[in-house]
C-alpha positions in Angstrom: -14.3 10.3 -14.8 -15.6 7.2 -16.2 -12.6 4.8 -17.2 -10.2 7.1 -15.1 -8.6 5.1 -12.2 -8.3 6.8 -8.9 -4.8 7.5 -7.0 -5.0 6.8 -3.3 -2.8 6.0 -0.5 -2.6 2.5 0.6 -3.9 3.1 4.2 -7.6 3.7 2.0 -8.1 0.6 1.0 -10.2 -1.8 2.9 -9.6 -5.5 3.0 -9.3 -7.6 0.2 -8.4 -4.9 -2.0 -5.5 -5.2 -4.9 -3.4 -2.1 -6.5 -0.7 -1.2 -8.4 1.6 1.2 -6.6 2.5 4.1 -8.4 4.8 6.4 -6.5 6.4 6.7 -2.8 5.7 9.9 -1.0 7.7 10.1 2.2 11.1 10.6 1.5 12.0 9.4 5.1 10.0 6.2 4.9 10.9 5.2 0.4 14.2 4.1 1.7 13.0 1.6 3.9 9.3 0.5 1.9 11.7 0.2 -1.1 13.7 -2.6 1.0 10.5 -4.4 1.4 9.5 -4.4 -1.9 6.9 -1.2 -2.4 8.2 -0.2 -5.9 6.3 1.4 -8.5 4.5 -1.2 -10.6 4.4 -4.0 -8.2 1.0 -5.4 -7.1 -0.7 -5.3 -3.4 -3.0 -7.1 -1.5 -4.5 -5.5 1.3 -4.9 -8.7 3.5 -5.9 -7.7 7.1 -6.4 -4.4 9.0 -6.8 -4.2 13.0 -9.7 -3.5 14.2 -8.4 0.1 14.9 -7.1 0.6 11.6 -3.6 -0.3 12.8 -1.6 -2.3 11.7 -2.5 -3.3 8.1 -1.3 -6.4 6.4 -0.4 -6.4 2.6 0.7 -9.2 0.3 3.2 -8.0 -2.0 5.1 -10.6 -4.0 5.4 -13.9 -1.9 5.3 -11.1 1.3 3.1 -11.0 3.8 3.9 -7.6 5.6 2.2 -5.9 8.0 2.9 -2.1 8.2 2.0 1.2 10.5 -0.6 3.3 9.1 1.5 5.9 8.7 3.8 3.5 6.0 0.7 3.0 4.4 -0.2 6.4 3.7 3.1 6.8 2.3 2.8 4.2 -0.2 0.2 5.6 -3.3 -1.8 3.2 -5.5 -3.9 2.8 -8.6 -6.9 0.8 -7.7 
């Protein structure tokens, strides 16, 4: 594995963590995540995440969002 980077939804990271996203996997959801600004290539923040693991907030851009789990999990990144 080595210098190979791991592809993992956004709900997986834990606070304070930054990825790329690569790809959108709920065709029901891309719509809308493109709107906000999940496209492939752009850079996230993982800001905060409720105690319960829902909601999350992400920094993308200039953003501050704060998204469902289930968005997140949606949403795959390169760490």
């Amino acid at each position: 594995m080595g210098k190979e980077q791991s592809i993992l939804s956004l709900g997986k990271l834990k606070e304070g963590d930054t990825a790329v996203i690569v790809r959108l996997e709920s065709s029901d959801l891309s719509l809308k995540l493109m709107e906000m600004g999940f496209l492939p290539g752009e850079e996230v923040f993982v800001d905060k995440i409720a105690p319960l693991g829902d909601p999350i907030s992400v920094k993308i851009g200039t953003y501050l969002l704060s998204l469902r789990k289930e968005e997140a999990n949606a949403v795959m990144v390169r760490k």
